[in-house]
Each structure stands twice: as structure tokens, then as C-alpha cells.
N, C-alpha and C positions, 0 to 999 in steps of 0.2 A: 541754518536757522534764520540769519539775517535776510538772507533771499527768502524764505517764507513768508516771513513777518513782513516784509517789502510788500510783496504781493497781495496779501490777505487785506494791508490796512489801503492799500490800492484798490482794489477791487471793492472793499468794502464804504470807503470814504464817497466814490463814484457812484455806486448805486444806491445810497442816501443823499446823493446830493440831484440825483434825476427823478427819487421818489420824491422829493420833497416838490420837485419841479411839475411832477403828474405824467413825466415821460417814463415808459413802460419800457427798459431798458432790459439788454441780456448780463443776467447776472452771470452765465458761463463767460461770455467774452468778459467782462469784465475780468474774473480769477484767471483768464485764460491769456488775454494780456498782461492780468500784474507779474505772471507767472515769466514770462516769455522778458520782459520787461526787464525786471529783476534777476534772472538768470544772466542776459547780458551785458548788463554793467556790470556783474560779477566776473564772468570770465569769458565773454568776448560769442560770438554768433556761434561757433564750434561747439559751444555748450551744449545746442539745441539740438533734436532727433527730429530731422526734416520732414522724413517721413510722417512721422504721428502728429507735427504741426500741419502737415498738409492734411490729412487723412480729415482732423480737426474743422478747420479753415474747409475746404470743400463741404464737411457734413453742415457745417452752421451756415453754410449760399445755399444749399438746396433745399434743406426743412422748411423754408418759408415757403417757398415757390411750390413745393408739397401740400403744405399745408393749406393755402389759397387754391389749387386746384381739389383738393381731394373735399375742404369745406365747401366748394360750390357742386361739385357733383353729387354730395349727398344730400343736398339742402333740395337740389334741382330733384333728385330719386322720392324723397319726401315731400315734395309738393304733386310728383305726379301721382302717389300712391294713396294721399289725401285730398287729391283735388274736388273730389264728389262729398268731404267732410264739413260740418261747418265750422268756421272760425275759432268761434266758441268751442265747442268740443276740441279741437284738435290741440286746444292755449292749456283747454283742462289736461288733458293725457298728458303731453308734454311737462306740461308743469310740475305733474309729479315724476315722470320719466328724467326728466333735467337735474331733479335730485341725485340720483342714480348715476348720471353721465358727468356728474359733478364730482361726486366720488370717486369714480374711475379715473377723472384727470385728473385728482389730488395724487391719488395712489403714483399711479404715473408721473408724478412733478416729483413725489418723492424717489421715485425706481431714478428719475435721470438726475435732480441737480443734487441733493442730499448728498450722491454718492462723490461728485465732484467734490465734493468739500471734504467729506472721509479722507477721499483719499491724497487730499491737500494734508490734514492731517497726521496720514499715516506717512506720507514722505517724511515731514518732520521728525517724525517719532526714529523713521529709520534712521535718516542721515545725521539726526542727534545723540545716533545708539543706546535709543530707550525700548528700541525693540530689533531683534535678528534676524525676523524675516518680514516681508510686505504682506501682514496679514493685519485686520482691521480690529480693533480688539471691539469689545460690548459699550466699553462707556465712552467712546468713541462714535458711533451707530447711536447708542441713548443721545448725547450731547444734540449730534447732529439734527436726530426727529423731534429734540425739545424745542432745538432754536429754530427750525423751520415753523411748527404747529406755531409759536410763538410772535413770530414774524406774519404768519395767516391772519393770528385771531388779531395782534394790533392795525395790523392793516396797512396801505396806501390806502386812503379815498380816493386821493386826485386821478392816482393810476387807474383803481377801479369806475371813476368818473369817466375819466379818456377813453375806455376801452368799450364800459357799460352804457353809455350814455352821449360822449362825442363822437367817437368814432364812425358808427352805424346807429338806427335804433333796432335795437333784436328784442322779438318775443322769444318766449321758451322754447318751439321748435328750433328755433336758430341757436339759439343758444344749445340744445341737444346736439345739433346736427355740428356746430362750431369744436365741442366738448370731445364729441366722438371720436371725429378726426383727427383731432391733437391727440386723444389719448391711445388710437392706433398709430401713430408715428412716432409717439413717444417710447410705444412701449416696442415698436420694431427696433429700434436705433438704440435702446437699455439691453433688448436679447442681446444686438449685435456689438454690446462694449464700445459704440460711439456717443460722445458726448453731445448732446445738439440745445439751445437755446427753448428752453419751455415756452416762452414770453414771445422771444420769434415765431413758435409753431402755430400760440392759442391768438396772438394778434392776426396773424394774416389768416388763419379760418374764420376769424372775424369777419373778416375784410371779404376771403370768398362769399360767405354765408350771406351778407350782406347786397354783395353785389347778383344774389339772384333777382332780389325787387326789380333793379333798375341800376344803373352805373352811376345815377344821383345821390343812390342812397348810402353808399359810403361815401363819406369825406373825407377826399380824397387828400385836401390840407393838412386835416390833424395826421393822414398816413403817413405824408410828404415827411414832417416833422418829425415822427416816430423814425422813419427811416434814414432819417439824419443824426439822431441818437444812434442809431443802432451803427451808422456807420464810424460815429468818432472814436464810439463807447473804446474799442480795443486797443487803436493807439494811444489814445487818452492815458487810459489805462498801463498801456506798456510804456510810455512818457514816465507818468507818474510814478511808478511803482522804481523806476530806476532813477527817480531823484530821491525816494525815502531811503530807496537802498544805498548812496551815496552818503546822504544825513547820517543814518543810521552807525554805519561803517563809522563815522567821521568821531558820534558820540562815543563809541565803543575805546576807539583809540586815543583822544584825548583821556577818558576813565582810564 
């Protein structure tokens, strides 16, 4: 229970302190480090299934690198197949098509990180034997889609700024063709029971989508900076998460 609690307020502490910052950070690696974090100052590296941290660790380097290729090739398939269209029309179709493609990468944010937190959830529940098998109960699934939709509707701006507005500028085409992409890699990698970074996937389709203008047109700095977030977030994360559990431990035994 205390390795959970480690983890959670780890993961959680850290990705409110890079919202607040406007850095578009992976709330997986975050729970994924506090995780890893907090299991080893519990009971030493032996604790961990190598395996399924590699499996991990590989899926969340390559979704990006996916993600910035497959956003530039359909961005690039979409300008060829609208090339004869005019500007204005193509901003209008999109613009209501983008609704649509927006939809589908909600759905998909919820198929992949929602479920990471379940089942952060449902460990506790085992290992504190409040349940006998690893099954996800209903207010468990409710809890999780209340505090996601609720996390949507309050927002980052900054993040939303960074993404929508420094990063690249996208019209709505871009923003469809950005949306698509992520939400086919999103929802490949949910069939396939691998956990991979939303925020990793939908930033670097960004960044593909972007870079079909010209290589100017993303900025390339604010990426720099994202990708230096994205690289601390896990040990940060696995740091942290194994001095609460320390603390934690510490308060328990003095009570």
C-alpha cells in the first residue's frame, strides 16, 4: 500500500508541477517511474519483472518516433490529394472533420492512460486484499473516466498554449491529420496491452504535421525543451517517489 501511495503522489506531484510549467510532460512515465521508484526502495531491484519494464521502456522510445513519422506522411497524403482545393475550403471541411478526429483521440487517451491508473488502482486493492482476483471492479473504471473528463474540462492552458500555439502553427487540416495519427497508435498499442505516453504520441505528430510547411515551421526550441522534460520526467519521478516512500515508511513507524 505504502509503495502505491509513493508512487501515485510521485507521479502526481510531478505532473502538476510541469503543467503548471506549460511542459507537455508523459503522465505514463511519470506513474511508471513512481512505480519502479517506490518498489525499489522497498525491496531492492529483484522486485522488478525486467521483462515488462523493458517491453515498457522500448514501447514509450518508439511511439514518438512513430508518431512524427506516420503525422508527416499523412499530412504530406493530404496536401497531395487537396492540392487542386482552395485553402479556404479545405480549413472549412477539416474544421468540422477535426471535431470528429478529436473525438477519436479522446476515446483513445481514455483506451490507453485511464487504464494505467485502473490498474495502479486495482494492485492496491489486490495487495491490500480488498479484492481476490485482478479484476477492475465499476467504481473503480467510473472514478477513473470522472477524474480524467475532469482534468480535460479544467485544463492546462500553458500546455495547451505550448502545443497549440508555440510549438508549430496548425490549421485544422493539421491538426486532423496530427489527431489521426495518434489515435491509430494509440489504439494499436491499447489492442496490443502496451502502455505508451499519449502526450509523447499527439506532441511529436505535432511536430511531424508541422514539419511538412518547412523545417522552420516547427520550433524546434520549445521541442528541444519538451524533450528534456520528457527525458527527466521518469527518473525524476523514480527519485522521488522512493524518498516519499522512505518518509512515508518513517511516519508509519514512529505512529
Amino acid at each position: 500500500q505504502v509503495v502505491v501511495l509513493a508512487a501515485m503522489l510521485a507521479a502526481a506531484g510531478w505532473t502538476a508541477l510541469m503543467t503548471v510549467m506549460g511542459m507537455p510532460i508523459s503522465a505514463s512515465h511519470a506513474l511508471i517511474g513512481g512505480l519502479i521508484g517506490s518498489a525499489i526502495f522497498a525491496q531492492g531491484m529483484a522486485v522488478l519483472k525486467m521483462k515488462g519494464v523493458l517491453t515498457i521502456l522500448i514501447a514509450l522510445f518508439v511511439s514518438p518516433i512513430l508518431g512524427l513519422a506516420i503525422g508527416f506522411l499523412l499530412m504530406i497524403s493530404l496536401m497531395r490529394i487537396f492540392q487542386r482545393t482552395s485553402p479556404a475550403l479545405v480549413n472549412k471541411w477539416f474544421g468540422t472533420l477535426q471535431v470528429v478526429s478529436a473525438g477519436f483521440m479522446a476515446l483513445s487517451h481514455g483506451t490507453n492512460d485511464a487504464q494505467k491508473v485502473m490498474g495502479v488502482i486495482t494492485l492496491a486493492l489486490v495487495s491490500g486484499g480488498f479484492l481476490p482476483t485482478v479484476e477492475v471492479p465499476l467504481w473503480v473504471i467510473t472514478a477513473c473516466a470522472t477524474a480524467m473528463a475532469l482534468g480535460t474540462a479544467v485544463g492546462g492552458w500553458r500546455v495547451i498554449k505550448t502545443l497549440g500555439l508555440r510549438l508549430s502553427h496548425i490549421q485544422p487540416v493539421h491538426g486532423f491529420a496530427a489527431e489521426t495519427a495518434s489515435t491509430a497508435i494509440l489504439m494499436g498499442t491499447a489492442h496490443m496491452g502496451i502502455p505508451v505516453s499519449t502526450t509523447h504520441v499527439i506532441t511529436s505528430a505535432v511536430m511531424g504535421v508541422g514539419a511538412t510547411k518547412r523545417l522552420s515551421a516547427v520550433r524546434w526550441g520549445i521541442g528541444k525543451k519538451i524533450v528534456y522534460a520528457w527525458i527527466f520526467t521518469l527518473p525524476a519521478c523514480l527519485l522521488l517517489a522512493g524518498i516519499l516512500y522512505l518518509g512515508l515508511q518513517a511516519l508509519l513507524q514512529a505512529g
